[in-house]
C-alpha positions in Angstrom: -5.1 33.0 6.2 -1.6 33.4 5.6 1.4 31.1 4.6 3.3 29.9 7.8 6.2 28.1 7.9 4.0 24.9 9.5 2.2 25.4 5.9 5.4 25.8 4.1 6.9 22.2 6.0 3.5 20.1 4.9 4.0 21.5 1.5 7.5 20.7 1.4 6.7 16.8 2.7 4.3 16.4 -0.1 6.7 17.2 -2.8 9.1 14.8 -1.1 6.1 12.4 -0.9 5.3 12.3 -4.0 8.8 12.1 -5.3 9.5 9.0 -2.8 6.0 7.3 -4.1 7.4 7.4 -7.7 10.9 6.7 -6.9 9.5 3.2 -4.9 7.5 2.8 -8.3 10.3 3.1 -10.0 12.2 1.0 -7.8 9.9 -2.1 -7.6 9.6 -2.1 -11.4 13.2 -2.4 -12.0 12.7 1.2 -15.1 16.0 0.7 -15.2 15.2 -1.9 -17.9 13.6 -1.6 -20.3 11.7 -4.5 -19.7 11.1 -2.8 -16.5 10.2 0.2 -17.4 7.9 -0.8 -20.1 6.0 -2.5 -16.8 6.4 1.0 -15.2 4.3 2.4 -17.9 1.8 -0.3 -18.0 -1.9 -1.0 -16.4 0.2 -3.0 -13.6 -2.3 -5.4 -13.5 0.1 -8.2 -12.2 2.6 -6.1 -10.4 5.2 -9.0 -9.7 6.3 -9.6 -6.0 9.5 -7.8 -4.4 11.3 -8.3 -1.3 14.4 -6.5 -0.3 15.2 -2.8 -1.1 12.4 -2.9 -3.5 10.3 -3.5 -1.2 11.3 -1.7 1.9 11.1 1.5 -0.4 7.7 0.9 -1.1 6.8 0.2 2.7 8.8 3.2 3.5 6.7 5.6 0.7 3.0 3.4 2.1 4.1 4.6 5.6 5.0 7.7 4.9 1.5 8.6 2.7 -0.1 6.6 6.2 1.2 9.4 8.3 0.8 12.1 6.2 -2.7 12.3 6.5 -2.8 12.4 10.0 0.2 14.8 9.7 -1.8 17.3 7.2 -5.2 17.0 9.7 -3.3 18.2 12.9 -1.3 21.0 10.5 -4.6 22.2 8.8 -6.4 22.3 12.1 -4.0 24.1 13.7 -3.6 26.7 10.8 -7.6 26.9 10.1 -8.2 27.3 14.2 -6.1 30.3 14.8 -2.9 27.9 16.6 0.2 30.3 16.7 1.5 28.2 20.1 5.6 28.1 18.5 4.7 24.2 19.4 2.7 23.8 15.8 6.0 25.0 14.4 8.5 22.9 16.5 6.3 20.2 16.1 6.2 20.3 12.2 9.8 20.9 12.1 10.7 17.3 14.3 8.4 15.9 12.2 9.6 17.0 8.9 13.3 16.4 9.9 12.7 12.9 11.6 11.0 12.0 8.7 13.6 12.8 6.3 16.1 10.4 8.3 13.1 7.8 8.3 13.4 7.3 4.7 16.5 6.2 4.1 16.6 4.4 7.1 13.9 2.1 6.7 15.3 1.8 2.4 18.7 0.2 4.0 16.7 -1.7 6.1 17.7 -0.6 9.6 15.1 -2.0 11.8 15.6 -0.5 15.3 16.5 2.9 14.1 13.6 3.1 11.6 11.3 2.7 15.0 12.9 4.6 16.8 13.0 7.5 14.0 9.3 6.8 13.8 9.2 7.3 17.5 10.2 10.7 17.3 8.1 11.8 14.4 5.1 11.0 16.1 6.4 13.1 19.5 6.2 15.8 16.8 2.7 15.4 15.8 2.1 14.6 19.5 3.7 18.9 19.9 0.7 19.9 17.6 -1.8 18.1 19.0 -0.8 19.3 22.5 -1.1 22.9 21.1 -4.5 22.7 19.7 -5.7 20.6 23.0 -4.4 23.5 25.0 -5.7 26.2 22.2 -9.3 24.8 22.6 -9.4 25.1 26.1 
């Protein structure tokens, strides 16, 4: 198996993942305080309650781990079954960038973008999923 740039894009969204999972962390614990970030640091046994940007960021990194997963599936079954239809790639690539617009947009708080952002993301996966439907046939 080799590295493909459908790899490479799933890498690259789990760095950016992981990063947005920390910053929402961050975020909802106010570590700009020290108060806050002491609470950062802690067991977070009584994680208080947020609304606004704090918590839109951590919807936004929750969504984003949701689709992941189904995101990693379709890439790792079209890299383990052989899939070179440029669809896997195109596919990725909408996802990745329609992603990367998601974020911010659903951290401002922009309600019918955010869906419609969303929208096109999952017309990416739905790329890779037609190329592995027609692959296995």
């Amino acid at each position: 198996m080799t590295m493909t740039k459908t790899l490479m894009i799933l890498a690259e969204l789990v760095v950016i993942n992981w990063a947005l999972i920390v910053a929402a962390s961050l975020i909802k614990a106010k570590a700009w305080k020290p108060s806050g970030l002491m609470a950062a640091m802690g067991n977070r046994d009584a994680e208080p309650d947020c609304n606004g940007f704090p918590a839109r960021t951590d919807r936004a990194a929750r969504n984003m781990l949701e689709n992941m997963v189904l995101f990693t599936a379709l890439v790792l079954v079209a890299s383990v079954g052989g899939v070179t239809d440029p669809r896997v790639e195109l596919g990725a690539r909408i996802f990745f960038w329609a992603r990367i617009v998601y974020i911010p947009i659903y951290m401002i708080g922009i309600p019918v973008a955010r869906t419609a952002i969303w929208a096109i993301s999952v017309i990416g996966m739905g790329l890779i999923v037609a190329a592995i439907a027609q692959a296995g046939y």
